[in-house]
N, C-alpha and C positions, 0 to 999 in steps of 0.2 A: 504494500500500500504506500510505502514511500520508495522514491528513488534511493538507492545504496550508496551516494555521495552526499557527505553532509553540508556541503557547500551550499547557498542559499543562492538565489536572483538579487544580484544587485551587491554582490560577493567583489565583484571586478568591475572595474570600469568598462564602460561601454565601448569605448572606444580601443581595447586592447586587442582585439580579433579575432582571442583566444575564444574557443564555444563554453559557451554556460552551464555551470553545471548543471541548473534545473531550468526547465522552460516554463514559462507562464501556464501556456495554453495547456501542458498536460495537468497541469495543477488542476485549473479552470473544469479543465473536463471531470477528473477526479473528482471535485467539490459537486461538479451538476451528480454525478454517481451519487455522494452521501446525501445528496437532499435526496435523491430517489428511496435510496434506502432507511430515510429515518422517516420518509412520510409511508414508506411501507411498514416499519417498524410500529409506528403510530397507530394504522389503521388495527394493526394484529390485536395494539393494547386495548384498543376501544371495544375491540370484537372478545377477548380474553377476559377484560373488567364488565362486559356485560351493559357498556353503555349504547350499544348498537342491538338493533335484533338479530343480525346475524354478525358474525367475521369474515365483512370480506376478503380476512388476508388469505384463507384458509378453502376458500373457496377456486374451482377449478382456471379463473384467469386470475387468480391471485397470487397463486400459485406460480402460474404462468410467467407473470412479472415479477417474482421472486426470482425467480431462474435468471431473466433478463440481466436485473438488480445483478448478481454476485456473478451470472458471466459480464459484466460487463466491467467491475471489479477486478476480477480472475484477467482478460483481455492486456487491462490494464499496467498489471503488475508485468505479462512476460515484455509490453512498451517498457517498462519502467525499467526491469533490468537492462534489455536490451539499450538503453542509453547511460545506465550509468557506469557501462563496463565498454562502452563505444571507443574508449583511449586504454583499456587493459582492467584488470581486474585489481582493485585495491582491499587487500582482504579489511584492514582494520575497518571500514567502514562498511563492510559487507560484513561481518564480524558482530557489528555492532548495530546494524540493523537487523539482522537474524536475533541477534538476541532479544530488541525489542518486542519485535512478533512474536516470539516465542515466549516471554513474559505476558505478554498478555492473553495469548491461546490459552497457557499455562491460570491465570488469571480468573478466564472466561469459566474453563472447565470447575476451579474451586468455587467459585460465585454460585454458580447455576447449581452444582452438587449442593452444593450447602440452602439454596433456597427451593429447587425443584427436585428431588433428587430420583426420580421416577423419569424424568425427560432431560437429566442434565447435559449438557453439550461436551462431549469428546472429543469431535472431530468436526469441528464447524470453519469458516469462513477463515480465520485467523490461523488456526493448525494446520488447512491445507496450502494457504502462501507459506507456512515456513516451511514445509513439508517440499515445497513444487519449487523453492529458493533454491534448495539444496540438490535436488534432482537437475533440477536446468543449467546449475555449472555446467557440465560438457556442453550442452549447446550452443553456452556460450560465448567458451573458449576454444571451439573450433574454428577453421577456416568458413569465412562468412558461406559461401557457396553450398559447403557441408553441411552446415549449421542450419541454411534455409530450407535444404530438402530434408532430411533428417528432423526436422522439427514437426515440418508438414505430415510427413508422415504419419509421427507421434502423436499427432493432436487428432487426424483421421483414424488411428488405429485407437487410440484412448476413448474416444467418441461410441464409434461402432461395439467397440468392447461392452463399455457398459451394459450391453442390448445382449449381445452375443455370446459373453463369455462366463456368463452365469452359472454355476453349480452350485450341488448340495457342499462339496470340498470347503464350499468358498463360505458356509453359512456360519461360522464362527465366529461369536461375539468380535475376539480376540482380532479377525482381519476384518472388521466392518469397516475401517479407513478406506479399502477396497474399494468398494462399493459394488460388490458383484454377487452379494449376497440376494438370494429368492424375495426374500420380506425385509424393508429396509427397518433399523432400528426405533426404540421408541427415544428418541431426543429434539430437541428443540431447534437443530440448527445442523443441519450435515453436509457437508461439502466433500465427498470422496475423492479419491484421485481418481478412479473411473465417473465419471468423464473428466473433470474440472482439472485435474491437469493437460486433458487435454486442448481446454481453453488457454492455459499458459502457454503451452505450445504454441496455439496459434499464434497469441499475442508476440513470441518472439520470432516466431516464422515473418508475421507483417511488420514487428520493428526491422529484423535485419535485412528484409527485401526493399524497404521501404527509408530507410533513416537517410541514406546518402538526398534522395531528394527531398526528405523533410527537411534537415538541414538549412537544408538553401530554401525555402520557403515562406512567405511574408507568416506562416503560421508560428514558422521557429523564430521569430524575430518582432512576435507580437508583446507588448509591455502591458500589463493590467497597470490601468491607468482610472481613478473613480474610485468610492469610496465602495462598491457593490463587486468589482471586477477586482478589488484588491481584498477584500473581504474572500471572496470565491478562492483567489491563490491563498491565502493564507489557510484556510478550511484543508485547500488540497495538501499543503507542506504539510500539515500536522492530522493528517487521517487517521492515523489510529487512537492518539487522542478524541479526536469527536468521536471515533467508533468505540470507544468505549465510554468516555460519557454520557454519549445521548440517549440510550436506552434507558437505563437509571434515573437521568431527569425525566425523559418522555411519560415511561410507566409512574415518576414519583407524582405528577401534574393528574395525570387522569387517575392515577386511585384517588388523588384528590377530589376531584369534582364526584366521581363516584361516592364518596361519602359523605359527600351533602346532598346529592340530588337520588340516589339509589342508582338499583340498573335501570336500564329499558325496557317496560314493563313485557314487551315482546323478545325478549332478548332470550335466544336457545332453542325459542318455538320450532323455529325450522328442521334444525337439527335433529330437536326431539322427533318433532313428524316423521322425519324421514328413517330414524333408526325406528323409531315405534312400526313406523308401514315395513322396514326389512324382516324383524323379528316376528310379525303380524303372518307376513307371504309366508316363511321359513317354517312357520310351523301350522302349514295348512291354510289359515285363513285366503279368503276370496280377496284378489286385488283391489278392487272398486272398494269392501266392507271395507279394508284394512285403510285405505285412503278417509275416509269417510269418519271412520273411527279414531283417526290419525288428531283429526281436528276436534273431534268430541272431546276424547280425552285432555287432550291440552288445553280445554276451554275449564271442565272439570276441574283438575287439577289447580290452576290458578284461582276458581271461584272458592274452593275448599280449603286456601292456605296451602297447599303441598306442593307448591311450583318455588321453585328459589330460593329454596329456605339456606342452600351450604353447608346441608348436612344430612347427611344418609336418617336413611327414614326407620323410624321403631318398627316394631313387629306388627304392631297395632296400624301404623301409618301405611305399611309396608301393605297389609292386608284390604285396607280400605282402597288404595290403588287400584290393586289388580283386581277389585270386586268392581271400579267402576269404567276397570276395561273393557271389563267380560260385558257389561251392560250398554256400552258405546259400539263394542263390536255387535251384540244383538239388537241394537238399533239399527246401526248401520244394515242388519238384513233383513228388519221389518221385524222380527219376532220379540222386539221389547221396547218400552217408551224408554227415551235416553236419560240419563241419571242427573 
């Protein structure tokens, strides 16, 4: 997430010739990535704290632009390498960027154990850049030529992989970094090296084919100029800082308003529908009653107090449920008035 040279914009005078270490514009770009990902981050809180009727993060184009989100991230980092080893590879500061990343993956993973510990994150976003830092040395340091087919490659076979190269072998907790496992794990945030390395791939396949005429580019020689365009570089030099505070302030704002205003009084309805109508089909029920029934009960449920309570239901509660499923579903088929 950051370039591997600690060298800043605006390190050298302008007029020296020498190339900079960092450029604006990938900063720029960088920063548009973490506004994407903290207003996706946002959305999950809203949908998680129950102040939405549903999660849209969680939902099938939500999803979707989650993927976009951390490959676009993932693209990023093998640009990022790819320019700051562009004059040779300097370990201390590659060194000392790996270590960063890796304090905070390191970080991520005691946080989330320590407050989620049933979805905590292993192998998320920040463990596969330090992970995919390490592996892309050689393609770095090869001859540019080599480096660009050889990467391509890898980022095509990594890709495909993940589809293709699945086994039961593979379904071990232990190599879920993988990502090749039948059923992906239960965690909050997973970024395998099947495929998402081979997003870095690519990212260093299009830096190295591509840098000579970036370079020489009005793009490489753009100056964030403004208090919005300088704000954006600055976001992007210190990314992993934002990415790790802005979820903590994000969820810390909306559990706030949550505890004064409650959830959304429709908040989970959907969800519940649709696992009520799977478990409904699954064990015989008629599609149409189980739809039908789907709505019943969750109207039920909230008129009787037993919707949203955050906390598993007594025996007593437990039973008065299912006695007024059984009577939504025989509603739903004519043979009973609904409860």
């Amino acid at each position: 997430m950051h370039d591997a040279t600690p060298a800043r914009a605006g390190d050298q005078p302008a007029d020296t010739g020498r190339p900079r270490a960092r450029l604006d514009v990938i900063d720029a770009v960088r920063a548009a990535a973490l506004v994407a990902m903290a207003s996706y981050h946002f959305t999950w809180d809203l949908g998680f704290l129950r102040l939405t009727p549903l999660n849209a993060a969680l939902t099938p184009p939500g999803r979707v632009i989650a993927h976009l989100i951390a490959g676009s991230f993932l693209l990023l980092v093998g640009i990022s390498l790819v320019l700051a080893t562009r004059n040779g590879l300097r370990w201390r500061p590659y060194l000392m960027r790996l270590a960063r990343i890796g304090a905070g993956a390191i970080l991520i993973t005691g946080m989330t154990y320590w407050v989620m510990r049933d979805g905590f994150i292993f192998f998320g976003i920040l463990h596969c850049i330090a992970v995919s830092s390490v592996l892309a040395l050689p393609l770095l340091l090869m001859p540019r030529r080599a480096g660009i087919v050889l990467s391509t490659l890898l980022s095509i076979g990594l890709i495909l992989g993940s589809v293709t190269l699945r086994a039961s072998l593979l379904d071990e907790p232990a190599l879920a970094f993988l990502g090749l496992a039948h059923l992906p794990p239960q965690t909050n945030d997973w970024v395998p090296l099947f495929p998402w390395f081979g997003i870095v791939c690519a990212g260093i396949a299009l830096g190295r084919l591509g840098l000579p005429a970036f370079l020489r580019s009005p793009l490489a020689r753009w100056r964030a100029e403004g208090r919005l365009a300088r704000a954006a570089t600055f976001a992007g030099r210190h990314s992993l800082a934002f990415y790790l505070i802005h979820q903590p302030v994000l969820y810390g704002l909306v559990y706030a308003v949550v505890s004064v205003t409650g959830p959304h009084p429709r908040a989970g309805v959907a969800e519940f529908r649709t696992e009520f109508e799977g478990n409904c089909t699954r064990t015989g029920g008629a599609r149409e009653a189980c739809h039908v029934a789907s709505k019943c009960i969750a109207d039920v449920l909230r008129r009787e107090g037993l919707w949203g309570s955050g906390r598993p239901y007594t025996l007593e509660e437990r039973a008065k449920a299912q006695g007024f499923a059984r009577q939504c579903y025989e509603a739903a088929e004519g043979t009973a008035s609904p409860p």
